[in-house]
N, C-alpha and C positions, 0 to 999 in steps of 0.2 A: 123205940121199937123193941120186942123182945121174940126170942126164939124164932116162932114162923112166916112173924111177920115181917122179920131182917130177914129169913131168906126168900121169900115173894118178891121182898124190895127186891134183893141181889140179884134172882129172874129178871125180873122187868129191866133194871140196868146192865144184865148180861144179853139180853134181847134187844135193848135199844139200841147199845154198842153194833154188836155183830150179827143182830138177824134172827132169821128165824130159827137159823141153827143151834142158838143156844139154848130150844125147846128141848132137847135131845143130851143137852152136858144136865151132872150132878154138881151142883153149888154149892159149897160149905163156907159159912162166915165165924171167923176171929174178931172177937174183940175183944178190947183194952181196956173197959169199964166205962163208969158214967162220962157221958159228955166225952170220951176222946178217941180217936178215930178206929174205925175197923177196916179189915182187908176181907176180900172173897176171892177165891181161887173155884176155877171151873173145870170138872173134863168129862170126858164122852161117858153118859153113865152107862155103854154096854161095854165098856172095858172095866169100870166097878163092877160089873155084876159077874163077868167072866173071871176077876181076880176071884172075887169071895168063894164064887164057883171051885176057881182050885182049889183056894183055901180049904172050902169045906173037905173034896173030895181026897185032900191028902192030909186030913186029919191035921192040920195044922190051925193054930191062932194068929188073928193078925190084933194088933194092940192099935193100930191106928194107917190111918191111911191119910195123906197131906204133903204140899208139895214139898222136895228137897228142902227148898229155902227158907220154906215156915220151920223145919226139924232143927236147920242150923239155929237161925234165930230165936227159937223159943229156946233150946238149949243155954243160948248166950244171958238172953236175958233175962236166965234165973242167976245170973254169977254176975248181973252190972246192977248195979243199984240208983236206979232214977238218972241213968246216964243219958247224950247225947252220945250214939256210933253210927257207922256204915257199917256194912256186908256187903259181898258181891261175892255170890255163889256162881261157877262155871256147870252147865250142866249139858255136855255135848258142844253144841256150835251158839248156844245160848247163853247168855247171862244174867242173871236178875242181881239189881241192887237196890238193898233196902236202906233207909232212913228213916234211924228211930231218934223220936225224942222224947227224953223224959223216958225210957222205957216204953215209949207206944210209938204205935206205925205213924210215920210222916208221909213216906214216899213209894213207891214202887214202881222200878224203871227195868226194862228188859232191854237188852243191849246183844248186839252179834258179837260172836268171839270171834269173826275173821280178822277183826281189829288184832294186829302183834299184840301181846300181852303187856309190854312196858308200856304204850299209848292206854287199852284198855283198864291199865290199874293208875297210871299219874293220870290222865287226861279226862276218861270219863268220871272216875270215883271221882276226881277232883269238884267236875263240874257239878255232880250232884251234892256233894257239900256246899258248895257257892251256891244251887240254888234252895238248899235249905237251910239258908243261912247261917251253915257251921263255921265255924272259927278255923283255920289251918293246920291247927292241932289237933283234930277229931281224931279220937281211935278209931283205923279203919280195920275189918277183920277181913283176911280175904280165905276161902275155902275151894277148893279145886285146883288152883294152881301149885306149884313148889316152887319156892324160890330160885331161882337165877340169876347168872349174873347180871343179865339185863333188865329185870326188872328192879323197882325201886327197893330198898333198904332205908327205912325210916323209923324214927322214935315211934311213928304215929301209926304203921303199918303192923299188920298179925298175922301172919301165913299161918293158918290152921289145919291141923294134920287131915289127911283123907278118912284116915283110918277110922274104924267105931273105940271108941271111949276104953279103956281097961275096966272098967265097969260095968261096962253094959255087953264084953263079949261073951260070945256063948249064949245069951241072956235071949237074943232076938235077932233078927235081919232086918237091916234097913235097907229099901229100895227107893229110889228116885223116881218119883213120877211126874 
């Protein structure tokens, strides 16, 4: 499939899932190249259009619009080279974790943070590795938390900073959607 006809698919399978509701979301699909998996991310397209709206009216550019956890992840994995990792990005009462392999999308699991964060980072990351079949040694990256002393400390674990990049400040804002 290419271009519009991966996102008519992505419609149709965000409408088969959840209805008729998701006549009314904006669909963007990532992909990883020939033959290996892509992800689609969906939201209400009159808060797209309400952003741009600002955008426009306050004389500002936006460089992209995608959710939190694709910004982390795409960032990552321009710096692993054909690796196996996790992510699991906090975003409010939410969590998404991903599992890549080979540098392409494996898994995508959203998970509550009501869960204590020590269960959250040993228990669930765990079990999404076991069932993507990674070894116990996976580098796992985690982004939103700060380490504590309750949560885990491991060779295999990355508490990655909140902050935006020394790089990229001043340069732009990132917002979470």
């Amino acid at each position: 499939l290419h271009g519009k006809e991966r996102e008519v698919y992505a419609h149709h399978c965000f409408r088969d899932v959840h209805g008729v509701v998701a006549e009314q979301w904006s669909i963007k699909v990532s992909v990883s190249g020939y033959g290996r998996p892509w992800i689609a991310s969906a939201v209400e397209a009159h808060l797209i259009s309400g952003l741009l709206q600002l955008v426009h009216e306050s004389r500002c550019r936006i460089r992209s619009i995608q959710p939190y956890c694709m910004a982390v992840a795409n960032r990552l994995r321009r710096s692993r080279d054909n690796a196996n990792w996790i992510l699991l990005v906090t975003e409010g009462e939410r969590s998404c974790i991903l599992t890549i392999r080979q540098n392409g999308w494996q898994s995508v699991a959203m998970r509550d943070v009501a869960l204590d964060q020590t269960r959250l980072v040993s228990e669930v990351v765990n079990r999404e590795a076991l069932l993507a079949g990674f070894s116990e040694d996976v580098p796992i990256f985690v982004w939103g938390l700060e380490p504590a002393a309750d949560l885990p400390n491991s060779s295999n674990i990355e508490y990655l900073p909140r902050s935006v990049p020394a790089e990229l400040a001043g340069k732009h804002f990132e917002m979470p959607l």
